[in-house]
C-alpha positions as CSV (number, residue, x, y, z in Angstrom):
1,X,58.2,214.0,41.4
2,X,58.2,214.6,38.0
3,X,59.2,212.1,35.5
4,X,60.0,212.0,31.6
5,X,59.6,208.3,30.4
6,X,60.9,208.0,27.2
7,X,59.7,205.1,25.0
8,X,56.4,203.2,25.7
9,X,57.5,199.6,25.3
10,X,57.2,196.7,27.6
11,X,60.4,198.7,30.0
12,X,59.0,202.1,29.8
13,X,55.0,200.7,30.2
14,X,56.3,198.7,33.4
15,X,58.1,201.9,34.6
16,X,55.2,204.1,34.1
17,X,52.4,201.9,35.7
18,X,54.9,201.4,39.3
19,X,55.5,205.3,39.3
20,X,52.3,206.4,38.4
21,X,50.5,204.5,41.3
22,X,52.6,206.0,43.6
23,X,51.3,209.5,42.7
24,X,54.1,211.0,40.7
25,X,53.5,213.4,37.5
26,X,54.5,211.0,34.4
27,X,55.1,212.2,31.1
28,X,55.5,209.3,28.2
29,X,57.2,210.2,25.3
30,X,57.2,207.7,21.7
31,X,56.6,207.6,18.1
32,X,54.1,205.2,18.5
33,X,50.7,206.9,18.7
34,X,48.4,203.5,19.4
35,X,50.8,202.6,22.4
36,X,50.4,205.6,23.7
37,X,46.8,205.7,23.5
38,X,46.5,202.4,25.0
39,X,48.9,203.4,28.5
40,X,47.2,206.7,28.5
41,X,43.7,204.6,28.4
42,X,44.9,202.4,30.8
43,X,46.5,204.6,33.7
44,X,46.4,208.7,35.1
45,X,49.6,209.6,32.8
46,X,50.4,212.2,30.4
47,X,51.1,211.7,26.7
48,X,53.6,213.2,24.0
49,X,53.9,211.8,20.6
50,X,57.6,212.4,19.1
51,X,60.7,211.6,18.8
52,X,62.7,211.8,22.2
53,X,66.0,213.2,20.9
54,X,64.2,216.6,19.6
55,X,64.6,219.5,21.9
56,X,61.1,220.2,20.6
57,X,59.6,217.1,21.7
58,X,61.3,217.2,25.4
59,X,60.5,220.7,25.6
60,X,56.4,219.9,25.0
61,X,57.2,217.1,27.4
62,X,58.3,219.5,30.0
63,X,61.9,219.0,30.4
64,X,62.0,222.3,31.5
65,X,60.8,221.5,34.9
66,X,61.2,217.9,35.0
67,X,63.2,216.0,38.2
68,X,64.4,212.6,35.6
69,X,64.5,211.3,32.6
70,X,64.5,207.7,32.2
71,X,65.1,206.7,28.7
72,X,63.9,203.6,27.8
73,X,63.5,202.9,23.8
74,X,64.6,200.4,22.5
75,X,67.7,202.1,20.5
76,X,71.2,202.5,23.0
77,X,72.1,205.9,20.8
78,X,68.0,207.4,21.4
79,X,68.6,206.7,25.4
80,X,72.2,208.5,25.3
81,X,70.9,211.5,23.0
82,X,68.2,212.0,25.2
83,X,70.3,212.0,28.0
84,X,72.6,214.6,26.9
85,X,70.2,217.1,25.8
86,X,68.2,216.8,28.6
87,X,71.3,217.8,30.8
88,X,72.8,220.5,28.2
89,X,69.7,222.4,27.4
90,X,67.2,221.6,30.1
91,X,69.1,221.0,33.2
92,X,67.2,217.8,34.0
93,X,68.5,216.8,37.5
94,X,68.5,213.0,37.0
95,X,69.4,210.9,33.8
96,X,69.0,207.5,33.6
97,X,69.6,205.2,30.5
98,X,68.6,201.7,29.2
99,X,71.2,200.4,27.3
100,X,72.0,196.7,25.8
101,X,75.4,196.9,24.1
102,X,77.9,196.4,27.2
103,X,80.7,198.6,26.0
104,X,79.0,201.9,27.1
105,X,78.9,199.8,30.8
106,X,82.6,199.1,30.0
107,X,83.4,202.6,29.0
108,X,82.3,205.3,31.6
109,X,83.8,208.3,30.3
110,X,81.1,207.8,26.9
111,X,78.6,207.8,29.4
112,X,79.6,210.3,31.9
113,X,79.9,214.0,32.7
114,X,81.9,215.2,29.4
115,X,80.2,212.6,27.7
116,X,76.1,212.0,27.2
117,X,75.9,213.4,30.9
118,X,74.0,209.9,31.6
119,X,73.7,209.5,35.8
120,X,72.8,206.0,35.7
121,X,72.8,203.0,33.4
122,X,70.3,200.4,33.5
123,X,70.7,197.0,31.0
124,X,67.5,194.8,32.1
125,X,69.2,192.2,30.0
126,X,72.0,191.4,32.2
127,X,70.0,192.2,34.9
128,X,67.9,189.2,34.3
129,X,71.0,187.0,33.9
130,X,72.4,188.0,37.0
131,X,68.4,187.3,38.7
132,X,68.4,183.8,36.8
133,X,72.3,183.0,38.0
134,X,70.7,183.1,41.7
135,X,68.2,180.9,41.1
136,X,70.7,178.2,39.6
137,X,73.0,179.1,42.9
138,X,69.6,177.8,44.8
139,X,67.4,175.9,43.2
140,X,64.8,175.7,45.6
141,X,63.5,179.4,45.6
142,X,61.6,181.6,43.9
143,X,63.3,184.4,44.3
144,X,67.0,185.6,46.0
145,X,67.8,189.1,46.3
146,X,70.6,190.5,48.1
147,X,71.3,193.5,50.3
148,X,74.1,196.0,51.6
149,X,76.6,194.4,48.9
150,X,75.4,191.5,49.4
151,X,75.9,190.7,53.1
152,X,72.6,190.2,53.4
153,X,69.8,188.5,51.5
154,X,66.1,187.6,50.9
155,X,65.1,184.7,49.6
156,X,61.1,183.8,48.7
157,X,60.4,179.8,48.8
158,X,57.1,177.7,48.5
159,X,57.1,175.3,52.0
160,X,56.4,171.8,51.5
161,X,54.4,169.8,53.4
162,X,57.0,167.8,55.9
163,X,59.3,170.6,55.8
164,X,60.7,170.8,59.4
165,X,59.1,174.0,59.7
166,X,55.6,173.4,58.4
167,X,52.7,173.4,60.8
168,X,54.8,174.7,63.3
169,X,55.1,178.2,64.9
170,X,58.1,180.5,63.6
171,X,59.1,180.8,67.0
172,X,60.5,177.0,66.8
173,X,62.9,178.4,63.6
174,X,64.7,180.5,66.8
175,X,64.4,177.2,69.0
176,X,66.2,174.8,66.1
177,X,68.9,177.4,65.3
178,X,69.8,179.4,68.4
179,X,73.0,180.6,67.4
180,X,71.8,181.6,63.6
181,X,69.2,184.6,63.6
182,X,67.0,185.0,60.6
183,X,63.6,186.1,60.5
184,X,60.8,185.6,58.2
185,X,59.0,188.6,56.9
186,X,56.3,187.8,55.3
187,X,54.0,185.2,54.2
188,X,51.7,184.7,51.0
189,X,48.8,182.4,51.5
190,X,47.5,182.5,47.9
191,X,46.9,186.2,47.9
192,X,47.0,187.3,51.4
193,X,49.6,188.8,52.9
194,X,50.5,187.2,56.7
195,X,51.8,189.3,59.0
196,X,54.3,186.7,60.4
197,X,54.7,186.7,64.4
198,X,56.0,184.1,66.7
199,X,52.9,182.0,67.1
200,X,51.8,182.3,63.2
201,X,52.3,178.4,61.7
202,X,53.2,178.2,57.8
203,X,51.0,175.7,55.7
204,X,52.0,173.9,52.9
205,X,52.4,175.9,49.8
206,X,52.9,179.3,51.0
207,X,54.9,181.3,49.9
208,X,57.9,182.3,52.5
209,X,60.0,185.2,52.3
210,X,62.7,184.5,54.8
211,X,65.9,187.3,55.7
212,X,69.7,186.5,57.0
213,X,72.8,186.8,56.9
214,X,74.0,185.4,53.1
215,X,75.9,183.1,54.7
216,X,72.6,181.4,56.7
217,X,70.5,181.1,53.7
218,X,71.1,177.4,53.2
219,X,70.2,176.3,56.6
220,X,67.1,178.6,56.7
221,X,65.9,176.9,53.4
222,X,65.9,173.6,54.5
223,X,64.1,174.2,57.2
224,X,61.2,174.7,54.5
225,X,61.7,172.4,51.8
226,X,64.2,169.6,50.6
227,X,67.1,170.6,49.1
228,X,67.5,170.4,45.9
229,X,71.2,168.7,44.0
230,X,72.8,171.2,42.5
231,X,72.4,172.5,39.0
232,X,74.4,170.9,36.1
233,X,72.6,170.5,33.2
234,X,70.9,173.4,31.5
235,X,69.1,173.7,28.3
236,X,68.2,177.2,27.2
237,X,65.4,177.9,24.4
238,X,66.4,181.1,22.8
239,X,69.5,182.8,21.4
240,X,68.4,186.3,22.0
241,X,70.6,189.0,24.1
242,X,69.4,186.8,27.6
243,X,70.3,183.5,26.1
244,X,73.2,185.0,24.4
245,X,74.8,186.5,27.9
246,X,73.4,183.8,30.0
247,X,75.0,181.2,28.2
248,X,78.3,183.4,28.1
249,X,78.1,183.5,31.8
250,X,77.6,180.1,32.0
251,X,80.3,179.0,30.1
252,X,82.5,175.4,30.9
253,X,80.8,175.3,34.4
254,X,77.5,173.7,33.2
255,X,76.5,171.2,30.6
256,X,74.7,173.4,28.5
257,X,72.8,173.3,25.3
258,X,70.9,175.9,23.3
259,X,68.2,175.8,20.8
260,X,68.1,178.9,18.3
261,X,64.6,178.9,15.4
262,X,67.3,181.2,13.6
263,X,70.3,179.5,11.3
264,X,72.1,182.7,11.1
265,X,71.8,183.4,14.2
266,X,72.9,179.8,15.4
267,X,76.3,180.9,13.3
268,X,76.6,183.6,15.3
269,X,75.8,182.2,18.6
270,X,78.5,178.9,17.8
271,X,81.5,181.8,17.1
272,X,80.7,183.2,20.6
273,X,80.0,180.6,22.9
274,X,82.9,177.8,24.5
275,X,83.3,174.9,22.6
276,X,81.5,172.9,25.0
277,X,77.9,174.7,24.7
278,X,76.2,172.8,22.2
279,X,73.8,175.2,19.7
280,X,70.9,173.4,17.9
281,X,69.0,175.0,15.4
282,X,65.1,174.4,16.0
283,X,62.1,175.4,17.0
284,X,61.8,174.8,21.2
285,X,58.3,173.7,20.8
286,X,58.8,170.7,18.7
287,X,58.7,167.6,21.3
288,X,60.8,165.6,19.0
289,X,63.8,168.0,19.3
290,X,63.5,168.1,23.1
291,X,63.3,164.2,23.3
292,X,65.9,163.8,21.1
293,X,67.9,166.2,22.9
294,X,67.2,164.5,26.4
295,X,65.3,167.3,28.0
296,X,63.7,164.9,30.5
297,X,67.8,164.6,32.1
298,X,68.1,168.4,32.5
299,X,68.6,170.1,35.5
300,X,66.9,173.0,34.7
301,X,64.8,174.2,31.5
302,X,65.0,178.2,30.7
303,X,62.9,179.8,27.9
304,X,64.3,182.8,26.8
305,X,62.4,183.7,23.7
306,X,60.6,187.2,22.6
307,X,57.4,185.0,22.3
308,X,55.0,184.1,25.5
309,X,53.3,181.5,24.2
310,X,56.1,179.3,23.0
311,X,57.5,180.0,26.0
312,X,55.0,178.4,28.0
313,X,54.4,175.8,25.6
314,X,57.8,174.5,25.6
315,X,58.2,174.8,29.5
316,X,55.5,172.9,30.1
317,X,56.3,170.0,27.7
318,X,60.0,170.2,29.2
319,X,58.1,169.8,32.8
320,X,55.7,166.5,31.3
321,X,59.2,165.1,29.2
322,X,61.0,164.7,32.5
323,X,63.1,168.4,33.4
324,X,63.7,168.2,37.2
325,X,62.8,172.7,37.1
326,X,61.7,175.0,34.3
327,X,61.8,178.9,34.1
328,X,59.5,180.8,31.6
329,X,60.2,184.2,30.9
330,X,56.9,186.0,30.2
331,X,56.6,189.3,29.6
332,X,52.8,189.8,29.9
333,X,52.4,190.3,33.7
334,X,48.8,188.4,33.6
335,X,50.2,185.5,32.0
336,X,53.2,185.1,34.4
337,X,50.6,185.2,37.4
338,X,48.4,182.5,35.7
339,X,51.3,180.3,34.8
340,X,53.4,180.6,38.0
341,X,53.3,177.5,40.1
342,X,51.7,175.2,37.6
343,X,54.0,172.9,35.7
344,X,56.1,175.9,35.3
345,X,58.3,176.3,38.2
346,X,58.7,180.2,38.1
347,X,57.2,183.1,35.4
348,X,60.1,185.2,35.2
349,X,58.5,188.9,34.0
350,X,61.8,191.1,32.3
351,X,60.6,194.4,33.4
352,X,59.5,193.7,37.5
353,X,63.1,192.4,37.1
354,X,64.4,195.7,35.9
355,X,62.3,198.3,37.6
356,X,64.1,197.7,41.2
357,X,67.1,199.4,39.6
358,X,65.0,202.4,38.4
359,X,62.8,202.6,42.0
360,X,66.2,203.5,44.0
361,X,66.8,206.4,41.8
362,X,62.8,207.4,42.4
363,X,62.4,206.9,46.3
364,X,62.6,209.7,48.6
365,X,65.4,210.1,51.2
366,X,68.9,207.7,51.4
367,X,67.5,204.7,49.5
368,X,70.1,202.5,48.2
369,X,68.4,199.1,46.7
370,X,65.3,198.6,45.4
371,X,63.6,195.0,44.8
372,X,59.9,194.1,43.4
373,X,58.3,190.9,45.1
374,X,55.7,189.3,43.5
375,X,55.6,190.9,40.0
376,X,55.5,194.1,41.7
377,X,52.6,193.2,44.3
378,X,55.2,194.0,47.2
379,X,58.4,195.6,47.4
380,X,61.7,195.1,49.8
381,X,64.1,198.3,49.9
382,X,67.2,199.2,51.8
383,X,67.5,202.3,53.2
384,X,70.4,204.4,55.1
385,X,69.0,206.1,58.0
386,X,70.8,209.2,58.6
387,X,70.5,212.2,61.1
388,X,69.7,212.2,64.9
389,X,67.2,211.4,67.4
390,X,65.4,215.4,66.9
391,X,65.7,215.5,63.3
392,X,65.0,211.7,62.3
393,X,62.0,209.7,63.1
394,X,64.2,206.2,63.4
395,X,67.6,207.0,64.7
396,X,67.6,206.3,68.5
397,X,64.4,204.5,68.3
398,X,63.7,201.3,69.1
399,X,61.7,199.0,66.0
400,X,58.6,199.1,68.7
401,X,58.8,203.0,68.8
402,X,58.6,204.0,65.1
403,X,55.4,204.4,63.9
404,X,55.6,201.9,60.8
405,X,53.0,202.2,58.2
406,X,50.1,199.1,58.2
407,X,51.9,196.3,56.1
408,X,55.7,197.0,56.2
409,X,58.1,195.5,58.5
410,X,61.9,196.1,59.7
411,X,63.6,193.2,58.7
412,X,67.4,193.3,59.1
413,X,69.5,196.3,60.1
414,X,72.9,196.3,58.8
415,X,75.5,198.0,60.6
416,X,79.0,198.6,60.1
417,X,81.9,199.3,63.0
418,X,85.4,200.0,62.5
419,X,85.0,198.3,58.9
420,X,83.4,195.2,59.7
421,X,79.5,194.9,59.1
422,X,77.2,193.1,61.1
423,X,73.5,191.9,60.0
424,X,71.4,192.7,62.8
425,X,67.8,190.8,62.5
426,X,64.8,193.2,63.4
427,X,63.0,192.6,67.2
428,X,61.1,194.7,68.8
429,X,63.9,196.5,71.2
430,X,66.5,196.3,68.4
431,X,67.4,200.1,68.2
432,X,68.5,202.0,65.0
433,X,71.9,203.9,65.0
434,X,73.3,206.9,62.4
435,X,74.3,205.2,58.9
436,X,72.5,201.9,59.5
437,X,71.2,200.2,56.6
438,X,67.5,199.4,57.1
439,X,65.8,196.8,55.2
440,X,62.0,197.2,55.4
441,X,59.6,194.7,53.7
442,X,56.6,196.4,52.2
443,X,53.3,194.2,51.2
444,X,51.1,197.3,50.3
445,X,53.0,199.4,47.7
446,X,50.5,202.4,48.6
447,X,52.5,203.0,52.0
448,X,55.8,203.3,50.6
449,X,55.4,207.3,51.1
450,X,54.7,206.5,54.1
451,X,58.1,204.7,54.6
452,X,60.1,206.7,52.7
453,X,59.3,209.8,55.1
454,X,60.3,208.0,57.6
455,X,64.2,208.1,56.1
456,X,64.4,212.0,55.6
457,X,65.8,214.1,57.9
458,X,64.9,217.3,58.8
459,X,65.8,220.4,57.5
460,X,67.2,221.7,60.9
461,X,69.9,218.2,60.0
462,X,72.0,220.3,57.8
């Protein structure tokens, strides 16, 4: 596929190094010559310098012949622009658009056909609010993502040693809940990927990636580590557009306070927030504010900032002053991988976030949700199969008689019959029917070709 990437900040550098390994054409388009001398140094891309709302520059880009554009600088208006000319004047098939402010989300017909002809929005901010919002719904994973509206979901947690699973074989998680069925997909030991079967055991401190029905996630958790009490009190460092939202979202159901280095912006912040958030003005690094502030009582510690390092630093003084859980978000992939599972909790990365979103638009035949495991070391997507037994190679086979790609497994099948869905977990003679939704767990990225094919039908089909 080939795919115009404008803007080469931390969004559009994310986007461009998950497409690129997976063998599409990628054109990068910004105004910043060193940035794009340091992605084209760094990965098997193409380059343009300009600005991305110049026929000019899309043209040299080759919008002529291009399949998307995904417009990611940092300016809403530069995204939209780009959007429109690249359906007026270069019939680009697929426009997608970053955007922040949430009235364009509020107002589709801005957006739309008749509009700046945009196909899909894509605001990593609230994105990461809605990703953090899960994690204070269970406290005890890593990750939650959901599936087919969110009927199903996938959760990622660390076992403990004692959990009533540990040291045991999966096949006793059937044995203690025979009338729940959930499945565990996949296991990280360190850096190896387990394929999981009924006889593998989990150890202490792997990481568990465990699928059912949304309504069985509790149980299957505590069957790998003690559950946490909920979530009450929340201290957030960081008024920024993900402090500002989460907080918003927040509102009177927590005990919440926020630190802001800005005075200005602490003005703003106190006219848009209940009365009952508290804003402090400070700097979230400074170990008096946080003792004086009672850090050591909170529930959960989230650093928000623009700036790594202080958000490490003030996680892990939050984690030594007493905070039961603490979330960095780090944008620099290397540092989130170093940090995560030390005294901080969970290195939350923006972009591996964001890029799920984008991935469903990218991925060949009827893919529908997209999510990036790992910071982006494994993916989990949900996929409709379509077609028949001649022209698909899944409907009307059973799991045992598709031939899967090394490293990807069938988790859950969700099927819907006279309007009332169903979440089927994967077993070897489950069989696949017309308009399933199929929810395949990758743990080598370079064999998602290989899955996708598997989802396209035939010509002969229609």
């Amino acid at each position: 596929m080939k795919i115009i990437i404008l803007g080469a900040g931390r969004v559009g550098e994310s986007v461009a190094e998950s497409l690129v390994s997976e063998q599409n054409d990628i054109t990068v388009v910004d105004t910043d010559v060193d940035q794009l001398a340091h992605l084209q140094d760094r990965l098997d891309l193409r380059t343009v310098p300009g600005n991305g709302t110049h026929p000019a520059v899309l043209e040299l880009a080759g919008a002529a012949d291009a399949d998307m554009l995904i417009a990611t600088a940092a300016r809403d208006e530069t995204n939209l622009v780009a959007c429109q000319l690249a359906a007026r004047l270069f019939n680009v098939p697929t426009r997608i658009a970053r955007i922040r402010a949430p009235d364009f989300q509020d107002h589709p017909e801005i957006t739309g056909e008749g509009g700046f002809y945009v196909d899909h929005l894509i605001c990593p901010e609230q994105t990461v609010c809605d990703y953090i919002f899960k994690l204070i719904e269970f406290p005890e994973a890593l990750q939650v993502l959901e599936f087919a509206g969110g009927r199903a979901s996938l959760i990622a947690v660390r076992a403990y040693a004692g959990g009533p699973l540990v040291e045991n074989p999966l096949s006793a998680l059937r044995a203690k809940h025979p009338k729940i069925d959930m499945r565990v997909v996949a296991i990280f030991r360190g850096d190896h990927a387990i394929r999981p079967d009924g006889d593998t055991r989990i150890e202490a401190g792997d990481e568990v990636f465990l699928l059912a029905a949304s309504e069985h996630i509790r149980t299957a958790l505590s069957d790998l580590r003690r559950m946490d009490r909920p979530v009450r009190r929340i201290m957030l460092a960081g008024g920024g557009n993900i402090g500002l939202r989460l907080a918003r979202a927040l509102g009177t159901d927590y005990q919440v306070k926020l630190i802001e280095s800005n005075a200005r912006r602490c003005e703003y912040l106190a006219t848009q927030l209940p009365s009952s958030t508290l804003v402090l003005h400070g700097d979230s690094t400074d170990e008096d504010l946080l003792a004086s502030e009672a850090v050591g009582d909170m529930d959960l510690f989230l650093a928000l900032t623009n700036d790594d390092e202080n958000n490490i630093m003030s996680c892990m003084m939050a984690k030594r002053m007493g905070a039961r859980r603490v979330i960095a978000l780090i944008n620099r992939r290397a540092y989130a991988e170093l940090m995560q599972g030390s005294r901080i909790d969970i290195a939350l990365v923006p972009a591996q976030t964001t890029i799920g979103q984008l991935l469903a638009h990218v991925r060949r035949g009827d893919v529908v949700a997209v999510h990036s495991l790992r910071r982006g070391a494994a993916e989990a997507l949900e996929a409709i199969a379509h077609g028949d037994a001649k022209s698909s190679k899944v409907v009307g086979r059973r799991i045992e008689e598709i031939d899967l790609p090394v490293g990807a497994t069938i988790g859950a099948i969700v099927r819907t019959t006279a309007g009332r869905s169903e979440v089927i977990m994967a077993h070897h003679d489950t069989q696949i029917r017309a308009e399933d939704h199929v929810i395949v767990f990758v743990t080598n990225k370079r064999t998602i070709p290989k899955v996708e094919k598997l989802f396209q039908v035939s010509v002969g089909f229609f």
